[in-house]
C-alpha positions as CSV (number, residue, x, y, z in Angstrom):
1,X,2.8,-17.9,8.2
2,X,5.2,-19.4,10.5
3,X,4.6,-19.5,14.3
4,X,7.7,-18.0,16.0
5,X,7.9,-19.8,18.8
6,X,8.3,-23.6,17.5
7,X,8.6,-22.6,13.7
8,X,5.5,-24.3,12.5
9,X,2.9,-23.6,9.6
10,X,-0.2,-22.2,11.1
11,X,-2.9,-20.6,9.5
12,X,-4.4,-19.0,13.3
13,X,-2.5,-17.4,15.8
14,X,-3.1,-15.6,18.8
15,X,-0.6,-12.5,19.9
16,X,0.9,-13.3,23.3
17,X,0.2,-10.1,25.4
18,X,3.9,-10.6,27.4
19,X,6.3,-11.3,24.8
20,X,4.2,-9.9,21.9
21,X,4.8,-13.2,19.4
22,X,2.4,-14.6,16.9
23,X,1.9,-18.1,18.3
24,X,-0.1,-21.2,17.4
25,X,-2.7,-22.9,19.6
26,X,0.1,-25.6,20.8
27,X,2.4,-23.5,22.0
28,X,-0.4,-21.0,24.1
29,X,-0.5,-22.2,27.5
30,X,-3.3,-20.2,28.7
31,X,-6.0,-17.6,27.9
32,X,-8.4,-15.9,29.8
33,X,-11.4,-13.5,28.8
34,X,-10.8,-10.3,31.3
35,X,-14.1,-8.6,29.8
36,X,-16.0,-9.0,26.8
37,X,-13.5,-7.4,24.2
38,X,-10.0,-7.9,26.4
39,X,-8.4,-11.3,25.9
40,X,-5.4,-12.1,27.5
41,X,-3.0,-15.2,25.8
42,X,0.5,-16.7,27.5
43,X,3.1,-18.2,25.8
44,X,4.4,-21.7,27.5
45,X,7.9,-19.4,27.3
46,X,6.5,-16.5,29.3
47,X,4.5,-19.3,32.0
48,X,7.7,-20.4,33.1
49,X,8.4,-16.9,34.2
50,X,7.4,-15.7,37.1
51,X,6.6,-12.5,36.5
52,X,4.7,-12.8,33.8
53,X,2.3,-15.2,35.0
54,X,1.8,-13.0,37.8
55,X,0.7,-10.3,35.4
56,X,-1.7,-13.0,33.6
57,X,-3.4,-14.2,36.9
58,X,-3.9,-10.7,38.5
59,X,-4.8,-9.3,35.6
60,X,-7.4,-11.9,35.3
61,X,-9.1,-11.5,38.8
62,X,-9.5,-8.2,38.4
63,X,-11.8,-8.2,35.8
């Protein structure tokens, strides 16, 4: 499986929750644990958008 960000072979991925891509652990810029089963993951794409990392860093002080 291919990571569609950068294109690389990866054999884990994690989903970003903005942009809903399978990405690899270089290209995740950030995760947080909101509660014990919720886990939010950003892309380095969706970091440099501003209102998505909003959405990640409300989301997480909510919790």
């Amino acid at each position: 499986m291919n990571c569609e960000r950068c294109g690389k072979a990866m054999y884990r991925y994690n989903t970003c929750n903005y942009c809903k891509r399978r990405i690899d652990v270089n290209c995740m810029k950030s995760s947080r644990r909101v509660s014990k089963v919720i886990r939010l993951v950003i892309c380095k794409d969706d970091w440099s958008k501003m209102p998505s990392r909003r959405a990640f860093k409300s989301a997480a002080k909510e919790a």
